[in-house]
ZABA-365068 format. One record per atom (N, C-alpha, C): z, y, x; residue in three letters. Coordinates in pm, whole numbers, plus 50000, padded with zeros to 5 digits. Layout:
ZYXALA/...
***
This chain:
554025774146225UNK/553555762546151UNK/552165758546194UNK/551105770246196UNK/549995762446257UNK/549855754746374UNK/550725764346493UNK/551035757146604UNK/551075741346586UNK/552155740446510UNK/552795727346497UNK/551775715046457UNK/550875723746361UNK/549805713746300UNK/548525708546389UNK/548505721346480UNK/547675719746580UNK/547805707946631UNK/549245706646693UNK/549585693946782UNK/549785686346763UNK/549755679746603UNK/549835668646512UNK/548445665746548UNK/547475675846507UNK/546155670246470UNK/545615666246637UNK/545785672546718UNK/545365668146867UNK/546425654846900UNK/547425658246808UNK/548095642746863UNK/547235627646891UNK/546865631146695UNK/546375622146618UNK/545065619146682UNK/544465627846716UNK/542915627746773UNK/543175615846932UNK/543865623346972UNK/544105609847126UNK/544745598747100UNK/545405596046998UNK/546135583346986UNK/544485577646927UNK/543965580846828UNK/542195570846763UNK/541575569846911UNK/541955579946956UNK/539925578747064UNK/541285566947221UNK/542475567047267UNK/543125558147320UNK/542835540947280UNK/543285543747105UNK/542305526747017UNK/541415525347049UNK/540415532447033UNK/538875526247076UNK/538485524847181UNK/539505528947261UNK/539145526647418UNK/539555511447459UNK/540735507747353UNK/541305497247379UNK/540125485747336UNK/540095489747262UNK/538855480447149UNK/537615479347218UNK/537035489047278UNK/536235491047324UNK/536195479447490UNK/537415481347549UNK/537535471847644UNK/537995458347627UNK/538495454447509UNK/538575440147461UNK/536895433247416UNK/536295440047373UNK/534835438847336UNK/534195437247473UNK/534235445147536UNK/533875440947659UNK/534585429747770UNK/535695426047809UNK/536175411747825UNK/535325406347722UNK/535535405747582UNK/535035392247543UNK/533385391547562UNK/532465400347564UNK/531345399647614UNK/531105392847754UNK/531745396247853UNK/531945395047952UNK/532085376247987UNK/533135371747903UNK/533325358047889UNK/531975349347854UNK/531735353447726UNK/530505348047670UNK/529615346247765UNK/529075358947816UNK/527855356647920UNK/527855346248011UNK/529795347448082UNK/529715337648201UNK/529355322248138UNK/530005321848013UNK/529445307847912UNK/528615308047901UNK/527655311347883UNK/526235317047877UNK/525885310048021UNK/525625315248089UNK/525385314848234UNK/525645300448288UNK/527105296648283UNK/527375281048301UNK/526765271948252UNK/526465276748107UNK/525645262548044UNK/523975259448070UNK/523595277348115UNK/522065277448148UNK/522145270748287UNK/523095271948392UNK/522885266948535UNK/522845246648461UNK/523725246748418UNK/524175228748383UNK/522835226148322UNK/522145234448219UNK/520935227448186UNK/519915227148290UNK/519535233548370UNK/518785238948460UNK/519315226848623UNK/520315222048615UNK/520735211848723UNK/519735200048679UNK/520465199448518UNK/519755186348468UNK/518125181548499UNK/517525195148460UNK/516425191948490UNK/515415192448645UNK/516505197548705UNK/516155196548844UNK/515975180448853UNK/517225171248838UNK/517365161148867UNK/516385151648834UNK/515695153448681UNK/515095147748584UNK/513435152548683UNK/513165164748701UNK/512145164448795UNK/511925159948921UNK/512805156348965UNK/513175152449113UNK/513215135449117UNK/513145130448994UNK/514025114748992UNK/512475108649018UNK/512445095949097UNK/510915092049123UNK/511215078749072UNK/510035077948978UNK/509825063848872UNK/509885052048946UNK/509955037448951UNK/510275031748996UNK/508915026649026UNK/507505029048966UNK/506665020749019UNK/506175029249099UNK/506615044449090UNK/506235052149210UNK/506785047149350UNK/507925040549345UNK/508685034649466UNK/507975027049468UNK/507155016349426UNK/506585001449454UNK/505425008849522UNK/504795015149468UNK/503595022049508UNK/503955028049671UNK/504705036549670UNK/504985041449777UNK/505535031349910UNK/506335022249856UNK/506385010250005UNK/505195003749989UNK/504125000849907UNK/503394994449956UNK/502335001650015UNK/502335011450028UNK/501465022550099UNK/501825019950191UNK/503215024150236UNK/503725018550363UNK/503325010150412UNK/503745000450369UNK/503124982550407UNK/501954982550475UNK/501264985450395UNK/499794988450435UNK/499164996350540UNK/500195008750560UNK/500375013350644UNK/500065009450800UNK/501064999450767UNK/502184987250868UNK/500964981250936UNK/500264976850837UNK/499434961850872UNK/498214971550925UNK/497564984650916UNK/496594986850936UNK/497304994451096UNK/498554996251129UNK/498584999851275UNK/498984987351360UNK/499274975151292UNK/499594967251397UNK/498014961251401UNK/497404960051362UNK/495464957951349UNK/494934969351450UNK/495524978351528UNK/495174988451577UNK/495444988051765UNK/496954978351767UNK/497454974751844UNK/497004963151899UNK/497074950851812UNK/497424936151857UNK/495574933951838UNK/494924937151749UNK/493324930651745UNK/492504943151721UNK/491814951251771UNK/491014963851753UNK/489854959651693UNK/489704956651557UNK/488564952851512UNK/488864956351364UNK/487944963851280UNK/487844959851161UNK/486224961251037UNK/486444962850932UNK/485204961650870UNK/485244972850759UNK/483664980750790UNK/483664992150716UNK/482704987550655UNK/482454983950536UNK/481224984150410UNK/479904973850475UNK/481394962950494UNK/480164955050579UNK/479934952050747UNK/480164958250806UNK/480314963950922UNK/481004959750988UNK/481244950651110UNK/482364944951255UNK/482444958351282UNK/483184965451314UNK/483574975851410UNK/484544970251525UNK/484714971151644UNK/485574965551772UNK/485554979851884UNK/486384977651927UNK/486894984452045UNK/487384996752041UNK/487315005952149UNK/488065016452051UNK/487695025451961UNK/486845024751891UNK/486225030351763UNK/487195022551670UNK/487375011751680UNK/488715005351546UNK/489645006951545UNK/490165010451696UNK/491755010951673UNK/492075026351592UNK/490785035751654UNK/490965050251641UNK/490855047951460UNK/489965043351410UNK/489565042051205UNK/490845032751208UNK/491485024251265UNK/493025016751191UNK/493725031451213UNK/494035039551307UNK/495295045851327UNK/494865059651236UNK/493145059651167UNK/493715071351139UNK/493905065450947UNK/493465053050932UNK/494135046650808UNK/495535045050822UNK/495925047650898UNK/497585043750867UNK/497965057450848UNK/497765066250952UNK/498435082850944UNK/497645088850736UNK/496685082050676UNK/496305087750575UNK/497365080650484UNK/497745065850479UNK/498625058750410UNK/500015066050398UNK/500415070350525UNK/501645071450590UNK/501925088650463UNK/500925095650481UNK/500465110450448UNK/501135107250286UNK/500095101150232UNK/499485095250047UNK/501155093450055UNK/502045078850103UNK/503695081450070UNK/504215085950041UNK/504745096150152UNK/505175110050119UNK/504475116650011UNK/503615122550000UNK/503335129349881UNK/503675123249734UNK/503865110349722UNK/504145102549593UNK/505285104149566UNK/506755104249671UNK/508165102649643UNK/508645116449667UNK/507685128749728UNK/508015141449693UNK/507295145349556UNK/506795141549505UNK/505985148549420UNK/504945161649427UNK/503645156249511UNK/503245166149551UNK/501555166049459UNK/501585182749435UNK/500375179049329UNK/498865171549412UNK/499045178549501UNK/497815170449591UNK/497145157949629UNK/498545149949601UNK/498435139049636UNK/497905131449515UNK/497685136549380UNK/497085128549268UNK/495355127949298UNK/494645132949367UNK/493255136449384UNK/493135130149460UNK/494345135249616UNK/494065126649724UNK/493905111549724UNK/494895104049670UNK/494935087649590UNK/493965085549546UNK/493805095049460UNK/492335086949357UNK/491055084849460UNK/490905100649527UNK/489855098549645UNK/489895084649710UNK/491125082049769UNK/491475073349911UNK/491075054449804UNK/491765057449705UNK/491335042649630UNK/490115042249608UNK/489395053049551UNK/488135051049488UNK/487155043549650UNK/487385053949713UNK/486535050649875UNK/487065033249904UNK/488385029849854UNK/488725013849943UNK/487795005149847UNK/487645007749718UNK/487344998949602UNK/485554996149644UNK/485205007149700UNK/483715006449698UNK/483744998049868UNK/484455000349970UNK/484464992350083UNK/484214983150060UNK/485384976749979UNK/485714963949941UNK/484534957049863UNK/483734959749820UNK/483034957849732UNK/481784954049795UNK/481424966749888UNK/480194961849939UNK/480434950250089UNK/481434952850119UNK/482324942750214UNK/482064931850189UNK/482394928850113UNK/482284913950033UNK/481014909050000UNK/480494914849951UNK/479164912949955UNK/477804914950081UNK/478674918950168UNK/477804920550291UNK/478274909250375UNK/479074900150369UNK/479314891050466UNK/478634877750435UNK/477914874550500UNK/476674860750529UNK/477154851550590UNK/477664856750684UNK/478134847650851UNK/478824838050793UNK/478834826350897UNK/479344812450907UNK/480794813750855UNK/481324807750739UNK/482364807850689UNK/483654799150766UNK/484294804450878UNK/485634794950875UNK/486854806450847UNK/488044795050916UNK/489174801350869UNK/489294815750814UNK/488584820050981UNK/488864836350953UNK/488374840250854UNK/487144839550856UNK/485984843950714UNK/486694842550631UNK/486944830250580UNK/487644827050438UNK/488744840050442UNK/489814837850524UNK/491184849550479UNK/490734863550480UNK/489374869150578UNK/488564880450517UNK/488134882850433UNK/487764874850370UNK/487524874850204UNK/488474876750129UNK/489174870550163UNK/490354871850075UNK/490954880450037UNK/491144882950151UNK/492004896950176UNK/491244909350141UNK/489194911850122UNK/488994917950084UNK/489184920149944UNK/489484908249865UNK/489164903449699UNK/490504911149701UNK/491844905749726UNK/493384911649733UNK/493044926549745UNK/492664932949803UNK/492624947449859UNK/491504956349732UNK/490984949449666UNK/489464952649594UNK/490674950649446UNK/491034942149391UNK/492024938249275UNK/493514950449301UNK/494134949849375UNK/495344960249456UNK/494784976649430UNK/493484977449512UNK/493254993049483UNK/493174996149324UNK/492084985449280UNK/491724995649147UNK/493124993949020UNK/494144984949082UNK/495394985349001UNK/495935004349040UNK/495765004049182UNK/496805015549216UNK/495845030949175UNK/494465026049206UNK/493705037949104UNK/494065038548960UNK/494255029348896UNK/494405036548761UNK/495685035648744UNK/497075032248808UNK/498125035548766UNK/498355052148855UNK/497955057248910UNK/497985067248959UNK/497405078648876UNK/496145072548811UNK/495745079448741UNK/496375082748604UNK/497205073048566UNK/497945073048442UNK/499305083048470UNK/499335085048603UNK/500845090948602UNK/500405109048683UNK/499705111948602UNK/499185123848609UNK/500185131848601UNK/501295134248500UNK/502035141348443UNK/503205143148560UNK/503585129548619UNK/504975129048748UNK/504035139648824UNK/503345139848869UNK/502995149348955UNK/502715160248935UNK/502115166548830UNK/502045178248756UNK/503075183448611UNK/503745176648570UNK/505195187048491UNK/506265180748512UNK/507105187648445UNK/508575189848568UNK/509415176348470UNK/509165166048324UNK/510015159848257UNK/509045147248219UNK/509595139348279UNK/508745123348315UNK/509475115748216UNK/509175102948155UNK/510195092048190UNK/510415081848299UNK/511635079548340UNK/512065073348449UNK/510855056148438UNK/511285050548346UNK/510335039548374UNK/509425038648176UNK/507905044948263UNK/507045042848154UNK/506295031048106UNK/505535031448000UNK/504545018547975UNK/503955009448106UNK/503425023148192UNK/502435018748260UNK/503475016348415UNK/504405020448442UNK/505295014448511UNK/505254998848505UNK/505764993148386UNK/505994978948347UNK/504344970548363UNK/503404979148336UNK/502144969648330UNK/502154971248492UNK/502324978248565UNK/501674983948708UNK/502734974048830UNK/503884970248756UNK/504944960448831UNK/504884947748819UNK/504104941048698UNK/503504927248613UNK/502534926148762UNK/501434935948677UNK/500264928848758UNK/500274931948880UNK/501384938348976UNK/500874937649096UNK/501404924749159UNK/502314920649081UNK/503544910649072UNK/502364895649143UNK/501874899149016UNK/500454889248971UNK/499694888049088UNK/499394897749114UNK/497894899649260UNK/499064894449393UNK/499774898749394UNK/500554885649527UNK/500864878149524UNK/501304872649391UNK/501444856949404UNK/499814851449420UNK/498954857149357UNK/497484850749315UNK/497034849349495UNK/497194859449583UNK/496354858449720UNK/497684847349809UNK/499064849349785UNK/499854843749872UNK/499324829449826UNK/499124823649703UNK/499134807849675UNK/497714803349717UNK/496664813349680UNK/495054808749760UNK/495054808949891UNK/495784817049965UNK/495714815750136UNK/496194803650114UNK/497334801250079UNK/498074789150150UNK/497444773450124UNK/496454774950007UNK/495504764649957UNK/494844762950051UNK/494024775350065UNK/493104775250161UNK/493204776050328UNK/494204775150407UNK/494524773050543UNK/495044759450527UNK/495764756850434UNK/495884738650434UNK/494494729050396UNK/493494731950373UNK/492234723250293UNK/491554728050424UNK/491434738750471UNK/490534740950586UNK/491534729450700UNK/492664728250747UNK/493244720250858UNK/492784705650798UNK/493104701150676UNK/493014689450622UNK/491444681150669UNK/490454693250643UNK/488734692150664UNK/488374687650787UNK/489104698350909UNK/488874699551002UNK/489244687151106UNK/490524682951035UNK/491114670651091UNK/490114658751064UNK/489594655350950UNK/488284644650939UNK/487794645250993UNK/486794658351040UNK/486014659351112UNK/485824655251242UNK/487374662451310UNK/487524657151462UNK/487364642651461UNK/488184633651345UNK/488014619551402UNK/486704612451338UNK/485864618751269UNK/484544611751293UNK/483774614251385UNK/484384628251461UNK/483474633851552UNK/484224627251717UNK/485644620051722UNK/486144618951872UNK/485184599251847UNK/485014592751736UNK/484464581351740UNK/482794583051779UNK/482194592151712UNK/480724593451767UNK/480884598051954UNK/481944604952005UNK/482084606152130UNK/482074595852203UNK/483004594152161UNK/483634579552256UNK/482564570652263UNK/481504567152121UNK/480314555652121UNK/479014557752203UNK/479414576052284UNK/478194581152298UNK/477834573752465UNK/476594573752507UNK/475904569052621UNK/476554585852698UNK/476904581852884UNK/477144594952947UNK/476114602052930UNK/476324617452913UNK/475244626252870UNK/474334628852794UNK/474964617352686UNK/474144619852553UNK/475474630552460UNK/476704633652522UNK/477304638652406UNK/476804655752350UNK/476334663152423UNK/475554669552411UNK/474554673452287UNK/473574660652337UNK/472944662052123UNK/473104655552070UNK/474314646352094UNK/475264646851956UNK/475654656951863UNK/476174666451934UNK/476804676851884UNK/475724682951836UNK/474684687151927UNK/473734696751883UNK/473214694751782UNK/472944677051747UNK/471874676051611UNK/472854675651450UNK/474434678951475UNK/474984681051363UNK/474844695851295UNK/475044693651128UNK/475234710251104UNK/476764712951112UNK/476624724751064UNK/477584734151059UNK/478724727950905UNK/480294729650952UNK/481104732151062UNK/480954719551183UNK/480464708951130UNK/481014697451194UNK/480454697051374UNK/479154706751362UNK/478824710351526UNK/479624715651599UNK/480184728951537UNK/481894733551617UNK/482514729851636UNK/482964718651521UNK/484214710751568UNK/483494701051687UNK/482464697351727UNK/482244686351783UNK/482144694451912UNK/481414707351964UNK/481784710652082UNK/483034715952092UNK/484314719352003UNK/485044720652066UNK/485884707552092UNK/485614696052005UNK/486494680452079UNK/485614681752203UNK/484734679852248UNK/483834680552361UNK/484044684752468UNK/484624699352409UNK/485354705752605UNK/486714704252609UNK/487234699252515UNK/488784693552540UNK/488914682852584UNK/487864674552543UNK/488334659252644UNK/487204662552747UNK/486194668252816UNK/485844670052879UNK/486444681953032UNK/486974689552945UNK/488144695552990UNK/487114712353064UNK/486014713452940UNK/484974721753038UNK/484824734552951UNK/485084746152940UNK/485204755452857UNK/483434762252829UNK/482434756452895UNK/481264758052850UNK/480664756652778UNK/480884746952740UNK/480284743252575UNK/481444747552432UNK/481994758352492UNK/482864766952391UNK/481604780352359UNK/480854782552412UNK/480134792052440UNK/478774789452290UNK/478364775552268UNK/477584768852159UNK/478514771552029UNK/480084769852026UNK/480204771151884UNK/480154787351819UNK/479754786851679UNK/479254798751623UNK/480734804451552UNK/481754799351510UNK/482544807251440UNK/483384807151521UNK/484314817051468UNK/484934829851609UNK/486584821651606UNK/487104814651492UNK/488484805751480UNK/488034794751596UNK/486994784551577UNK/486794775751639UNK/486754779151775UNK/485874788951810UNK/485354795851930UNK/486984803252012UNK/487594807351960UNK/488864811852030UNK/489854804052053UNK/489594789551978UNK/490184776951965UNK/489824770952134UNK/488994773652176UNK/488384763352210UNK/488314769452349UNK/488214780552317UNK/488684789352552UNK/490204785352523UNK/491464785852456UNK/492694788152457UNK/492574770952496UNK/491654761952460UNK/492104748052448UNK/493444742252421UNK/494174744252339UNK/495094737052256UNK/495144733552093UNK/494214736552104UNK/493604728451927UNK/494514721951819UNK/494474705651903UNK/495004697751904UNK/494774686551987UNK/495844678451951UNK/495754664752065UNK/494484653052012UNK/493274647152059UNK/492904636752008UNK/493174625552038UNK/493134617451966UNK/493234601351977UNK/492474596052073UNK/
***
């Protein structure tokens, strides 16, 4: 009989500790499950915000082609005319092309860093604007010289470039956060103000150039024909100080009618502004009466 009880009770003992083995490995599958749920939903949140850090605001795109742009215009200025103006300053030859090409490789640089999101590039911007704003500034205020065409659209274009930077300085500065934490919004406040007014600053320089290259031709055209009638009335070899005893513009225009119907590129050498003056070796101006 004890025998017997023995092997009841050892029965009984492996059939419980067999259950909990069972139990024991159902607990584990279902642990097992959970985690991978677990796991799936942390990767899916963790995609999301990849994406959400990765997504580049839209005035960061405006910003970034017009860096480009700018880019653009400061290497074909490097190529086609080697000249530009530092704080005032003609610079020519190859000292300009070398300051255009290495403004474009810094533009080209600043891009990229905006549509990768790179922290560097928030200091670098601010640096690179702050330095154009003060160019521009004393630029403008350093130019004296005889105002024609060119002058005028140098101005202009400094006023455009002086209005443009300190927009892109302080929207850069406002978007501190795209570049330093990882959850932006796609299009912020200062997005919408930063797309208005830049909106604004190109229509404002595209409609004043175009004022102003039509009122300068319009001027210039009077001029020639009060200036081809004082020719024509002049005694031989008095046309000379004719021209000489006028002021400015109407003396340029008068030596350059002068070596066009004279047909003599020497007295291109007397006019003072550099439109008229390149007008006037190319001799095709225009036709006079």
């Amino acid at each position: 009989m004890g025998k017997k009880r023995g092997k009841v009770v050892s029965s009984g003992t492996n059939k419980s500790v067999s259950r909990q083995q069972k139990l024991a490995r159902s607990h584990s599958l279902s642990g097992n499950h959970h985690s991978e749920h677990h796991q799936g939903h942390k990767d899916f949140l963790e995609n999301i915000e990849f994406e959400i850090k990765h997504e580049v605001p839209v005035g960061i795109k405006i910003l970034a082609m017009y860096t480009l742009a700018l880019a653009l215009i400061y290497d074909l200025a490097a190529i086609i005319s080697p000249t530009t103006i530092i704080f005032g300053k003609l610079v020519a030859g190859i000292v300009a092309k070398l300051i255009n090409s290495a403004y474009a490789v810094v533009l080209v640089i600043l891009a990229y860093g905006f549509v990768t999101r790179k922290h560097w590039v928030w200091k670098a911007s601010l640096v690179w604007y702050g330095y154009s704003i003060l160019d521009s500034i004393v630029s403008g205020f350093s130019i004296n010289a005889y105002f024609d065409l060119l002058m005028n659209l140098i101005v202009m274009f400094l006023l455009f470039t002086l209005l443009a930077n300190m927009l892109m300085f302080w929207y850069v500065y406002k978007k501190k956060t795209y570049f330093f934490k990882h959850v932006h919004p796609r299009v912020s406040q200062e997005d919408k103000v930063f797309k208005m007014m830049l909106a604004l600053i190109v229509v404002f320089f595209a409609v004043v150039s175009i004022i102003t290259i039509a009122k300068f031709f319009y001027d210039t055209s009077k001029i020639v024909n009060k200036v081809v009638i004082d020719l024509k009335l002049a005694f031989p070899g008095e046309e000379n100080s004719i021209c000489k005893g006028k002021d400015l513009p109407d003396r340029d225009v008068c030596y350059l009618t002068l070596s066009i119907m004279k047909k003599d590129t020497n007295y291109c050498r007397a006019i003072a502004a550099d439109f008229y003056k390149m007008t006037c070796y190319r001799g095709d101006f225009m036709k006079l009466a």
